[in-house]
C-alpha positions in Angstrom: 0.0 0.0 0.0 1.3 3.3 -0.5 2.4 5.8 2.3 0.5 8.7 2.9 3.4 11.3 1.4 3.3 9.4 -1.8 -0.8 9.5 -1.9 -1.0 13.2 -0.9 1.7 13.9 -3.5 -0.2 12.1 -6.4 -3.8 14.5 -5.2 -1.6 17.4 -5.5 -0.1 16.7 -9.1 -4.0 15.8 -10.3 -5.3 19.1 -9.0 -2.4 20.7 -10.9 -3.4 19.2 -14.1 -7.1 19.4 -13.1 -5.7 23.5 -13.3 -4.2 23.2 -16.3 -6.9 21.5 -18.2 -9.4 24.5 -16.9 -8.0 27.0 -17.8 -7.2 25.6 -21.4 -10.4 25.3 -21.5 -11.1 28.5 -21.0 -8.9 29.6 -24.0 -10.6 27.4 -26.5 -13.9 28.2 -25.7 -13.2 32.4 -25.8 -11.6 30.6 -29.5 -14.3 29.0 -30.1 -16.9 32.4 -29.8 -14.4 33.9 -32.7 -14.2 31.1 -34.6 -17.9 30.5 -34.5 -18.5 34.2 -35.0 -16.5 34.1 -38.3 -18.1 30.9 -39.6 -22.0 32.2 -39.3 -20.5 35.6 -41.0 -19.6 34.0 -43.5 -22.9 32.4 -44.3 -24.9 34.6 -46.0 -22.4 35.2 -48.2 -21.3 32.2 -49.6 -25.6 31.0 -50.0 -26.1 34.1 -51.6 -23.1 33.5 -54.4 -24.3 29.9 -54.7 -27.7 31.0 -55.2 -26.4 33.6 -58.1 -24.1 30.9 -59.8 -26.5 28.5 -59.5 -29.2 31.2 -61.4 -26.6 31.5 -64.2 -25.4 28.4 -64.9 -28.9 27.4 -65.7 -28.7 29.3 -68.6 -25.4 28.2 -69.7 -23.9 24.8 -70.9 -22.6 21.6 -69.1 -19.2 22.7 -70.8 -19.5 26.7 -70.8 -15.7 26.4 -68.5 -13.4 24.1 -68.4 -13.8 23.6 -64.8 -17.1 22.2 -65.1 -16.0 19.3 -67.8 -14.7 15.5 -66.2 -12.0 13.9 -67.4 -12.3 10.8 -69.3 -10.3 8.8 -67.2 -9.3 9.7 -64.0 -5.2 9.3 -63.1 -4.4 11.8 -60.9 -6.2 13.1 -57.5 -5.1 15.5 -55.6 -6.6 15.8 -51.4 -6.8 19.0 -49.8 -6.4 17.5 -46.4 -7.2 20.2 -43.4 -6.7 19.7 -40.3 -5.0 21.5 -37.0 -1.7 22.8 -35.6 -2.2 21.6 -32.1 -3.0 18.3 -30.6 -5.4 18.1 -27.2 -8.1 18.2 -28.8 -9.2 14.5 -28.6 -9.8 12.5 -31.6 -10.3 15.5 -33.7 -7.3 14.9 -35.9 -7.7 11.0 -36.1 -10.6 10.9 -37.6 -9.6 13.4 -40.6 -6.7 11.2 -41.3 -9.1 7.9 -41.5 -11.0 9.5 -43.5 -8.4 10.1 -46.1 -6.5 7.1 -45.3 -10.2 5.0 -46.4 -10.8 7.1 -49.1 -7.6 6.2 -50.4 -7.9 2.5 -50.2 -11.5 2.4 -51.3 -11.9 5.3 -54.3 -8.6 5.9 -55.4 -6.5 2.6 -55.6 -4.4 2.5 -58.4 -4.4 6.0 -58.9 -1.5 8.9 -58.6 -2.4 10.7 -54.7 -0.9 13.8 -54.1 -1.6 16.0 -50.4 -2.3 19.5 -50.0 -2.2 19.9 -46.1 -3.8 22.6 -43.9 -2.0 22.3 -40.6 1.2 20.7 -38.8 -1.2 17.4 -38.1 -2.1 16.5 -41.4 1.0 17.2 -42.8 3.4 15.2 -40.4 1.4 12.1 -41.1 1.5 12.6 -44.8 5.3 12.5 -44.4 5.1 9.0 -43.7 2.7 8.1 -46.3 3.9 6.9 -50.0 1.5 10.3 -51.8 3.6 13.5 -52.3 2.8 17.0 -50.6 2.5 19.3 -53.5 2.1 22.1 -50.7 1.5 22.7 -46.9 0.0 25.7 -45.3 1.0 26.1 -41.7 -0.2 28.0 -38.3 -3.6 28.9 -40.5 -6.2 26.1 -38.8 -7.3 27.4 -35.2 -6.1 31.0 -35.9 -7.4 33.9 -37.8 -8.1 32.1 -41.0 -7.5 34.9 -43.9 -9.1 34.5 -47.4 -5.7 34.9 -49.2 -4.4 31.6 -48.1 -7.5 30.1 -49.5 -7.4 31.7 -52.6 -3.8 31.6 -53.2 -4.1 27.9 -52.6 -7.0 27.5 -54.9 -5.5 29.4 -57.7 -2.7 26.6 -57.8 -5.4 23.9 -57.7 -6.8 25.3 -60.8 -4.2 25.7 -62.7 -3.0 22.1 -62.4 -6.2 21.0 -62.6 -6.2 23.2 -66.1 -2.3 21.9 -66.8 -4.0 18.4 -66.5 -1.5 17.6 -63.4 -4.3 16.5 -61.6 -7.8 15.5 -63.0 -9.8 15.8 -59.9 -9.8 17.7 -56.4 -10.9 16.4 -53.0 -12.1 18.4 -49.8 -11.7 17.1 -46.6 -12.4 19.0 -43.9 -14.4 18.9 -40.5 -17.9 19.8 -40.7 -19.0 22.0 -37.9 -22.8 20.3 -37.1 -22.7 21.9 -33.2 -21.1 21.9 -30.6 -21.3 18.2 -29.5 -20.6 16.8 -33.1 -18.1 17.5 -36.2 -18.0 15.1 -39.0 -15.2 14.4 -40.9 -16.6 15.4 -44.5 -15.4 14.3 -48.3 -16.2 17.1 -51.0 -15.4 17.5 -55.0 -14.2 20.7 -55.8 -12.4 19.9 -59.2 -14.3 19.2 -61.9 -16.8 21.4 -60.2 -20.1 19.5 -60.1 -23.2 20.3 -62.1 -24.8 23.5 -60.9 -27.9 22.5 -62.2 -28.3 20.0 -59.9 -27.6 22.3 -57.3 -30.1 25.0 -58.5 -32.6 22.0 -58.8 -32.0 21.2 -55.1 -32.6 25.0 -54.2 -35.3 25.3 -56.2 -37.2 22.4 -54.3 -36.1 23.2 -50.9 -39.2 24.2 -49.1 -37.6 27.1 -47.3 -35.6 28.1 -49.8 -38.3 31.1 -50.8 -38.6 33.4 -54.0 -35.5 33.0 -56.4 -35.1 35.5 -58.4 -33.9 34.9 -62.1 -30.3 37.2 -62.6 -30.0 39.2 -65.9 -26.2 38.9 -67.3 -24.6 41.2 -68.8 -22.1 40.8 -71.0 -23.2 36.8 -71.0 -24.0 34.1 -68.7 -20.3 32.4 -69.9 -18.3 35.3 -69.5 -19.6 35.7 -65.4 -19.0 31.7 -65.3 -15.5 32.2 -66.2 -14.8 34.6 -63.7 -17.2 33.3 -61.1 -16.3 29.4 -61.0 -12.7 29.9 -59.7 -14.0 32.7 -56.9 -16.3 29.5 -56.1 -13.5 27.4 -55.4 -11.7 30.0 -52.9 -14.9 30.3 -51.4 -15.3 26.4 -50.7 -12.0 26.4 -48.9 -12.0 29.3 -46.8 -15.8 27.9 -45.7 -13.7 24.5 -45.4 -10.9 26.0 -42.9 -13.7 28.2 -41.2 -15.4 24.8 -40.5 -12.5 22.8 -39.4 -11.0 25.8 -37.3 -14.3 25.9 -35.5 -15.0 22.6 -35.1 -11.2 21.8 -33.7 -12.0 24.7 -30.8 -15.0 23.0 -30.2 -13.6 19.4 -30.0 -10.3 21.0 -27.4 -13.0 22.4 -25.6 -15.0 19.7 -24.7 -11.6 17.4 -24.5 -10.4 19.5 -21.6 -13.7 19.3 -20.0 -13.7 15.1 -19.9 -9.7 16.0 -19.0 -11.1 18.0 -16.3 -13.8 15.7 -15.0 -11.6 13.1 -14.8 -9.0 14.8 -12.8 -12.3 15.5 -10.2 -13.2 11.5 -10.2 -9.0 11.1 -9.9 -8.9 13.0 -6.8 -11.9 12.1 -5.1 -10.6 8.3 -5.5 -6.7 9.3 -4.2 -8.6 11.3 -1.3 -10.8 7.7 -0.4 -7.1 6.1 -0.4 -5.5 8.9 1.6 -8.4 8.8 4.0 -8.0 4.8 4.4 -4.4 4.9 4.4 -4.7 7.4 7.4 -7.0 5.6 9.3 -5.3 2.1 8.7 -2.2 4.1 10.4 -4.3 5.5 13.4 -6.1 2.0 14.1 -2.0 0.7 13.9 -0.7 2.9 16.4 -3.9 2.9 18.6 -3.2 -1.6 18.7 0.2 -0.7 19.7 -0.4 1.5 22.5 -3.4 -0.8 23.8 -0.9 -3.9 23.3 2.3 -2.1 25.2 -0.5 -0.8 27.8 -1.8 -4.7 28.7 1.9 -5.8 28.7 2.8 -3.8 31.3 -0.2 -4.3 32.7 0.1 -8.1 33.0 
């Protein structure tokens, strides 16, 4: 059994982690607020520009850009893997990197990978993997995520999508549901899928409301071609405004299990402490009442 310096000196160490885990989870919730804040902001934007693309590429072709036509035969994918900086944050990471690593074996066997990675995480494990990095963008996931990065990266997406160094592009990212659940999501970006389809789905959703038919000028092709690669920059920064939110999220609520358990660690060192203690006293009290009948006999 251990003594009671040992026992006392375990409670102490607990209730300094127990300290340490609080107040970091403090800092990702105040995080968390921004991040959130930023995300919802966001919104109304991004709807509304799919709403407008979607009204005008109804009145253009299937092949109007050449972001909009598949390749034959598909060679070469490339996966625009985000995910965070820092670790802590439970199994946050983990299950972004199954997600690619089954997406992988199951879609794109046989065919040439290469690894765009958002954040330190994603990036050391596609080190070890046998796919290239074609780029890495660091210290941008769980920050202040800027629209630049996203459409500087996007840019070079598109034009090796347009080169024909890669024939399709791949989102995966952290969808931000609430605050008790983030899903590890797969989305095309390159070829961009029909916008018909997705004007079809507006256009049936119930609450979607009045949607007003957009008058082009010059022409419905010429707004395409300067429209569809904005639409790309605006799927990744909504991509890194999901998975910086969600990653705040999933640290916060890691720190509070970390945290709880440090309570449920303590209270069952203080049970051992308080037994420990008393098996001492009920020691020294058969000692004294054995050395008091010896001397008494």
């Amino acid at each position: 059994m251990a003594t009671l310096k040992e026992v006392q000196s375990k409670i102490v160490s607990v209730k300094k982690t127990k300290q340490i885990t609080s107040a970091m989870k403090m800092v990702a919730t105040s995080r968390l607020r921004g991040a959130q804040n930023n995300m919802e902001a966001f919104k109304p934007y991004a709807g509304k520009f799919a709403e407008v693309l979607g009204s005008i590429a109804g009145k253009s072709g299937g092949d109007a850009s050449p972001l909009l036509v598949p390749r034959e035969e598909v060679k070469k994918v490339a996966l625009v893997l985000c995910t965070s900086d820092r670790g802590l944050c439970g199994g946050f990471n983990t299950n972004l990197i199954t997600k690619a690593e089954k997406i992988i074996k199951s879609e794109f066997e046989g065919k040439d990978v290469s690894f765009t990675c958002f954040g330190k995480r994603g990036r050391d494990w596609a080190k070890k993997q046998p796919q290239p990095i074609e780029d890495e963008f660091l210290d941008v996931v769980g920050g202040n995520v800027e629209f630049s990065v996203a459409s500087y990266s996007g840019q070079k997406l598109i034009d090796s999508f347009l080169e024909g160094t890669v024939d399709e592009v791949y989102l995966i990212y952290s969808d931000f549901v609430n605050m008790a659940k983030q899903v590890a999501t797969v989305k095309q970006i390159l070829p961009i899928p029909s916008l018909e389809d997705v004007q079809k789905e507006k256009e049936e959703d119930k609450d979607a409301g009045f949607l007003p038919e957009h008058i082009c000028e010059p022409s419905s092709d010429a707004l395409l071609g300067q429209m569809l690669p904005k639409n790309i920059f605006i799927q990744i920064y909504d991509a890194l405004l999901q998975t910086s939110t969600s990653e705040h999220a999933a640290r916060m609520r890691a720190m509070d299990n970390a945290t709880k358990a440090c309570e449920d660690i303590v209270g069952e060192l203080q049970t051992i402490y308080n037994k420990t203690r008393q098996a001492g006293i009920t020691a020294d009290l058969m000692d004294i009442v054995g050395g008091a009948e010896a001397l008494n006999g």
